[in-house]
C-alpha positions in Angstrom: 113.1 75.1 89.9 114.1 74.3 86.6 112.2 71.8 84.2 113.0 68.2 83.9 115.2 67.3 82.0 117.3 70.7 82.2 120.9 70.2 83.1 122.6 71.0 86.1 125.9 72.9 86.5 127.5 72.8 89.7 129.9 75.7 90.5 132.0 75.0 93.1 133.3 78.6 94.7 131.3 81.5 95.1 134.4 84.0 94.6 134.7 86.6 91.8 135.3 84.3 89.2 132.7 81.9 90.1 130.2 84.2 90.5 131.4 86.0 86.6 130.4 82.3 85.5 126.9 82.4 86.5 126.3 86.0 85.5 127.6 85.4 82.1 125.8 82.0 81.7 122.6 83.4 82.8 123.0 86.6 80.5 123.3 83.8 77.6 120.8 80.6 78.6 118.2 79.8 80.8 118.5 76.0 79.8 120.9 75.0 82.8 120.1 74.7 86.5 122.8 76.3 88.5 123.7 75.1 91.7 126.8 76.9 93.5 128.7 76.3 96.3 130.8 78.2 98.3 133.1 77.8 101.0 132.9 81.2 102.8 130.1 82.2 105.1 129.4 85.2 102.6 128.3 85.5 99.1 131.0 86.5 96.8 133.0 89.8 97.1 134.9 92.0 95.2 138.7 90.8 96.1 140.0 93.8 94.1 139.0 95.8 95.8 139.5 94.9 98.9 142.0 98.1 100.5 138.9 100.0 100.1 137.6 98.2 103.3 140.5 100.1 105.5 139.3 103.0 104.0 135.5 103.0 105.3 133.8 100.5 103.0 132.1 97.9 104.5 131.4 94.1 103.8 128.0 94.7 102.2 129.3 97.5 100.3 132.3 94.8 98.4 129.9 92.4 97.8 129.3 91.7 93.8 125.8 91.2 93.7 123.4 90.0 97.0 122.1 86.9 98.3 118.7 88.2 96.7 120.4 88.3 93.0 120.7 84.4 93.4 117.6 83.7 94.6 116.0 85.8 91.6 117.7 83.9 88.8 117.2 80.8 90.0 120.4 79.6 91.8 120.7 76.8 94.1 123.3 78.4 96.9 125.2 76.9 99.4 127.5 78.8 101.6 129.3 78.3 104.7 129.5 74.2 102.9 132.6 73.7 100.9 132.8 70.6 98.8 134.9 67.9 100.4 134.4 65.1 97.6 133.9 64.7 93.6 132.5 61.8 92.7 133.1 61.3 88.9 131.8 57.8 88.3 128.2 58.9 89.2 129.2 62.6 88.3 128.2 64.2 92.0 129.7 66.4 94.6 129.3 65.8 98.1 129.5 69.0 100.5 130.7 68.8 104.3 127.6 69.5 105.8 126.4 65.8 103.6 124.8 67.1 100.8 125.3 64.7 97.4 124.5 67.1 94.3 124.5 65.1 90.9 125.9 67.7 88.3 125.8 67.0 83.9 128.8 69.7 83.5 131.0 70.6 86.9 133.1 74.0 87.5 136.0 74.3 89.6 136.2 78.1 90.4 138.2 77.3 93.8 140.6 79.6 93.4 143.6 80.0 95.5 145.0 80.5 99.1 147.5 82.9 100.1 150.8 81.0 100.2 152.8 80.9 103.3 156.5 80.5 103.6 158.2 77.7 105.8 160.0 80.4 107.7 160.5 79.7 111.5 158.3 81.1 114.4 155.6 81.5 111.0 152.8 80.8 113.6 153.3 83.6 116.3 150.9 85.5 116.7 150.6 89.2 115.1 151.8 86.9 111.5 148.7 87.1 109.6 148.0 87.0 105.3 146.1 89.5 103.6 143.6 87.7 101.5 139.8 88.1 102.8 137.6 90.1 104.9 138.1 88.3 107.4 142.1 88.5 107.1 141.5 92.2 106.8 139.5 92.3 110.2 142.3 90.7 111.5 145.3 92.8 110.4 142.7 95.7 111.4 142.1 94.6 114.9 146.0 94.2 115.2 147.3 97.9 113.5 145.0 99.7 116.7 147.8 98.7 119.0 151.1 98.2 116.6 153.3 100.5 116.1 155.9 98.8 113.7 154.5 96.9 110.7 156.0 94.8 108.2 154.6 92.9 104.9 156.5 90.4 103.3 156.4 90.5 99.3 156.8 93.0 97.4 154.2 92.3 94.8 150.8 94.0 93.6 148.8 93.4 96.9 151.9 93.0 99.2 152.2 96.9 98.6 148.7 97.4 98.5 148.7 96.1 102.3 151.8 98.0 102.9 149.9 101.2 102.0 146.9 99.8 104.1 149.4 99.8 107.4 150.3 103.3 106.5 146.4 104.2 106.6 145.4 102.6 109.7 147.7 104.5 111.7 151.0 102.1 111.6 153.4 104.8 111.3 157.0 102.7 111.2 155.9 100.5 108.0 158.2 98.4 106.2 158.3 96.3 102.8 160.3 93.8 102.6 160.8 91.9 99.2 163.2 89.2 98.5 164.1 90.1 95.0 166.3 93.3 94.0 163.1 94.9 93.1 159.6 95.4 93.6 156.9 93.8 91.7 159.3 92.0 89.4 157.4 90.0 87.8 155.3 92.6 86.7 157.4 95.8 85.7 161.3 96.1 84.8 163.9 97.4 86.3 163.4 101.5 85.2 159.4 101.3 86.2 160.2 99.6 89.7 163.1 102.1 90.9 160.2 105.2 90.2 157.8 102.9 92.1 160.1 102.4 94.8 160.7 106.3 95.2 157.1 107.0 95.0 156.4 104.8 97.9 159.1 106.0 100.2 157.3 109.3 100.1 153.8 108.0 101.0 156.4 106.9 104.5 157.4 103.3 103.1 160.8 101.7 104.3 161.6 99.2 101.7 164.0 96.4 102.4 165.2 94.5 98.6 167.2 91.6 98.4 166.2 90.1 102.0 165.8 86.6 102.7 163.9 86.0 105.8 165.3 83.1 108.0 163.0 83.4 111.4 160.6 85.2 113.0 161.3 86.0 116.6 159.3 86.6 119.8 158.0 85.5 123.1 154.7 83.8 121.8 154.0 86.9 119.8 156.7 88.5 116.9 159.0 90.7 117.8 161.4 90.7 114.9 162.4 89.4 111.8 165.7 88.1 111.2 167.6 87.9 107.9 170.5 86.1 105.9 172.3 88.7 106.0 172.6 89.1 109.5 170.5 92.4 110.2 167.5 92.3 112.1 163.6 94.1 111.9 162.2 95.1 114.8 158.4 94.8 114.3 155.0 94.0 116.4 153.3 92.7 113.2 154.0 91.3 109.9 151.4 90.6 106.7 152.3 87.9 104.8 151.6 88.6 100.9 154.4 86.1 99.1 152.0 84.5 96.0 149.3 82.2 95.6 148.7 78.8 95.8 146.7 77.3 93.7 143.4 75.3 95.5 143.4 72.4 93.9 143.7 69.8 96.5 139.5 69.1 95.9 140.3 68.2 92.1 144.1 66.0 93.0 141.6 63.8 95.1 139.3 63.4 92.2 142.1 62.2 89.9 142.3 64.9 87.7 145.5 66.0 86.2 147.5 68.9 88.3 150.7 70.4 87.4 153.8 69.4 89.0 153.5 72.5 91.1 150.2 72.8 92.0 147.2 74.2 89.3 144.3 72.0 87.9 145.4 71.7 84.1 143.0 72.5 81.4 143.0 72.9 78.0 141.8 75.8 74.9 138.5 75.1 75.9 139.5 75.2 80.2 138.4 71.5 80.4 139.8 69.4 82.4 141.6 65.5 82.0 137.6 64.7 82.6 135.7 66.6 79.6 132.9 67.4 81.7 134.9 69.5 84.1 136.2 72.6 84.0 138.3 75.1 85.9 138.7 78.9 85.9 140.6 81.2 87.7 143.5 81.1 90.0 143.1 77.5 90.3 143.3 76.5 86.7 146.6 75.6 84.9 147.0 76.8 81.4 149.6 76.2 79.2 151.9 76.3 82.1 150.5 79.1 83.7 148.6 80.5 86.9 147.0 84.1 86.2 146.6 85.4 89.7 144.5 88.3 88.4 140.8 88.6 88.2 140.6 89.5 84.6 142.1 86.2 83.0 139.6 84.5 85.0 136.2 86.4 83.6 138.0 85.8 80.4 137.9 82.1 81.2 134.5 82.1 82.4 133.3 83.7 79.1 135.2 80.2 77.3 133.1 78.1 79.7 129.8 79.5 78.7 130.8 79.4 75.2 131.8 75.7 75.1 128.2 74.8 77.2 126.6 76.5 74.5 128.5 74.4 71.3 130.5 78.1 70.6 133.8 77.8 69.7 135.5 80.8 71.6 138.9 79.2 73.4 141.2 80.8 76.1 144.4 81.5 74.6 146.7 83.3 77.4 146.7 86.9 79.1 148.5 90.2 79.1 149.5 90.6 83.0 149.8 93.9 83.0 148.7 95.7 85.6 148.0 98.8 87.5 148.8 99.7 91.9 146.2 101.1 92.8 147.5 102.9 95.7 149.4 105.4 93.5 147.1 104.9 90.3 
């Protein structure tokens, strides 16, 4: 227990970010009691990572630190008990299971959900998102008995679950990516054509420039039609089309949120409430969501500094980065 007196931060999501937070502020002070919720039934995991879990790793083996390394330094952890309320006035969070945790300094590391498309028939089954274990048990448990597989997006981890079809024995995989290119937000036109071709060989169909209107089947998909008129035939599709930002917890609080979704923060990642803050994918800054992990350890560094009276500020991110599946 901490000593009297000693304030508390309250971090609420135990993801990769979150838990950065707590290692950095515990490799710098002792002076703050740390409490940390988290919303999953598991302490945090490496997200990163996460195709390594087709490829033999297990749960345990992803996680970034375990349930021993909080109680050690201290930390007050709740999983499985996501925060349903922020109560600013007498600065205290109240969790679903009825827990009311006053906090001096609050941090909103809730990061984001996988965002799903309003596309028509989106709720068959064999339609799944690949964004935690649990989603990757999932798509797992489905690839034994598929035999054509399709992931929407064309981004980083859209092609990093394309890849993971490919491994667990989906042998008709497809891409399917609604811009003329692959990952075009992150590399141009020359780096995505020798991406494109790389993939092919590892026995990737890619389909650019497809808008998806429905998803077809008897209960379960069968196919995916397009604007264009053609048709997939597939017995499972991964959804990986972007983020969204979870920052429903903060809107309900009053805080400020961009016009499409992201909790706004400043230099210093504080909130409109100067008590507090937000890292990660669910923090808005300076018009931006940085769905990578770096950015958000980056942030979590600016956090510790400002609880401390430093001066370091967050002041934007190369997004750069590197596909794993073919280095």
């Amino acid at each position: 227990m901490a000593p009297q007196g000693t304030p508390t931060v309250v971090v609420i999501g135990n993801g990769m970010v979150g838990y950065k937070f707590c290692e950095k502020l515990l490799a710098k002070s002792t002076a703050f009691n740390l409490v940390v919720f988290g919303e999953e039934p598991r302490v945090a995991y490496d997200r990163v990572h996460l195709s390594e879990y087709f490829g033999g790793k297990t749960a345990d083996d992803l996680l970034m630190a375990p349930t021993q390394w909080y109680r050690d330094n201290g930390i007050t952890l709740h999983l499985g008990d996501a925060v349903q309320e922020i109560d600013r006035t007498n600065q205290t969070v109240h969790s679903r299971s009825g827990l009311v945790q006053p906090y001096d300094y609050l941090v909103l590391a809730t990061g984001s959900s996988a965002f799903v498309p309003d596309i028509p028939g989106v709720e068959k089954a064999g339609v799944m998102v690949y964004r935690t274990i649990e989603d990757l048990d999932e798509i797992k448990a489905y690839a034994a008995t598929a035999r054509h597989g399709a992931v929407l997006g064309g981004g980083l981890l859209g092609l990093e679950a394309a890849k993971a079809l490919l491994d667990l024995g989906v042998a008709d995989a497809h891409v399917v990516e609604f811009a003329p290119r692959l990952m075009p937000r992150q590399i141009d036109a020359a780096g995505s054509a020798m991406l494109q071709s790389k993939l092919e060989a590892l026995g990737l169909k890619i389909h650019l420039n497809k808008a998806t209107s429905s998803i077809v089947g008897e209960g379960k998909i069968e196919s995916l039609h397009f604007g264009d008129g053609s048709i997939l035939e597939v017995d499972m599709l991964v959804i990986s089309a972007g983020i969204r930002p979870r920052d429903e917890l903060a809107k309900l609080a009053g805080l400020e949120v961009g016009m499409r979704g992201g909790i706004m923060v400043n230099d210093n990642m504080q909130t409109s409430d100067q008590r507090i803050f937000a890292i990660g994918e669910c923090a808005l800054h300076g018009g931006m969501i940085y769905g990578l992990v770096a950015p958000g350890y980056d942030m979590a560094e600016v956090v510790v500094s400002q609880l401390q009276q430093g001066a370091r500020a967050f002041t934007g991110y190369d997004m750069s980065s590197k596909l794993k599946l073919i280095g």
